[in-house]
C-alpha positions as CSV (number, residue, x, y, z in Angstrom):
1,X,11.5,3.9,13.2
2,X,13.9,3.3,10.4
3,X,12.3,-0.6,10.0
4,X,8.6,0.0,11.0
5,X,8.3,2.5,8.4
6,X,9.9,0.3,6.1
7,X,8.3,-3.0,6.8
8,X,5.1,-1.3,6.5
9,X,5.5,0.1,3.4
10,X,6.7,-2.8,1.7
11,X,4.4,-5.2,3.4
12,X,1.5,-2.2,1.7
13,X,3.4,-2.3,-1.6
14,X,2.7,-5.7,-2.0
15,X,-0.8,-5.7,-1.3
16,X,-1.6,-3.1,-4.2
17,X,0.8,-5.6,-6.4
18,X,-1.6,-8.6,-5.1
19,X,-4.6,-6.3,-5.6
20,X,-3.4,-5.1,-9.2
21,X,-2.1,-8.4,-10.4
22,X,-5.2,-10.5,-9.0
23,X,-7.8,-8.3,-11.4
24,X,-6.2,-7.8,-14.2
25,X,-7.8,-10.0,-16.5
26,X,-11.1,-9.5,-14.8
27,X,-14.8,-7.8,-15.8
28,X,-15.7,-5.7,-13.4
29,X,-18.6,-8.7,-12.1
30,X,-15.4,-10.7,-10.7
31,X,-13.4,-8.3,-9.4
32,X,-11.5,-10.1,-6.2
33,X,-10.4,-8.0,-3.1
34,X,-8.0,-11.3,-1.7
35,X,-10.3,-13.6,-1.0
36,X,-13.4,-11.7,-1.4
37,X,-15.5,-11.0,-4.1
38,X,-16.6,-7.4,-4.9
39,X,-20.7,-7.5,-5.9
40,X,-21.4,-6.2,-9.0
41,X,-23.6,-3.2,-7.6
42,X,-20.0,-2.0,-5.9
43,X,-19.2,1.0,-7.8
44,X,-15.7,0.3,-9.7
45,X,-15.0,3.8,-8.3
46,X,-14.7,3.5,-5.0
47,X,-12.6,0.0,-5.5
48,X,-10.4,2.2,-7.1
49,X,-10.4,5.3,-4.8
50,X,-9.8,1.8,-1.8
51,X,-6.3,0.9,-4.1
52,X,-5.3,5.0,-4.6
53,X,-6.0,5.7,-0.5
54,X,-3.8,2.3,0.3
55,X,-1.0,3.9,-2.2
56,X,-1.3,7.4,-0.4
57,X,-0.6,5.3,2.9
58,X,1.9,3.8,1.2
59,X,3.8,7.0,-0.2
60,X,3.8,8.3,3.5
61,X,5.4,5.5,4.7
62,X,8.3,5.3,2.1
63,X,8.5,8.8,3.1
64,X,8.8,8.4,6.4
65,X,11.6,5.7,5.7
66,X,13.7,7.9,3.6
67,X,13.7,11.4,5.7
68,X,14.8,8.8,8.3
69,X,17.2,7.6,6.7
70,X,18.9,11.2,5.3
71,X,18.6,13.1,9.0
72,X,20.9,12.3,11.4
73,X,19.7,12.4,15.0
74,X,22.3,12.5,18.1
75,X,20.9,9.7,19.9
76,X,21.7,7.4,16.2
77,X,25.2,8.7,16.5
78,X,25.5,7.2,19.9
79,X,25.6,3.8,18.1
């Protein structure tokens, strides 16, 4: 649980960095979600509400990851 929590998170982290870092230069007419390009009549709100729900997801995950990390379970002390 330990490294799907953690791979997922990480692999989410870098798609808001990817997301962040691909716009930041542009008008809000060229705004790129990867390789697609947001039409202008797409409010910038709900692109932005998109990037804040993938960080929530994100948050959960890291979460996950570290409450796994500080509880100790018997079956982990097996090991």
């Amino acid at each position: 649980m330990k490294a799907f929590s953690l791979s997922i998170s990480v692999i989410l982290t870098v798609l808001i960095l990817i997301l962040a870092f691909g716009n930041i230069g542009a008008q809000m007419s060229f705004v790129n979600i990867l390789f697609w390009e947001v039409p202008s009549s797409m409010s910038p709100t709900i692109l932005i509400l998109l990037i804040a729900f993938i960080g929530i997801i994100t948050g959960l995950f890291y979460g996950m990851f570290f409450r796994a990390i500080t509880t100790n379970t018997e079956e982990e002390e097996d090991f």
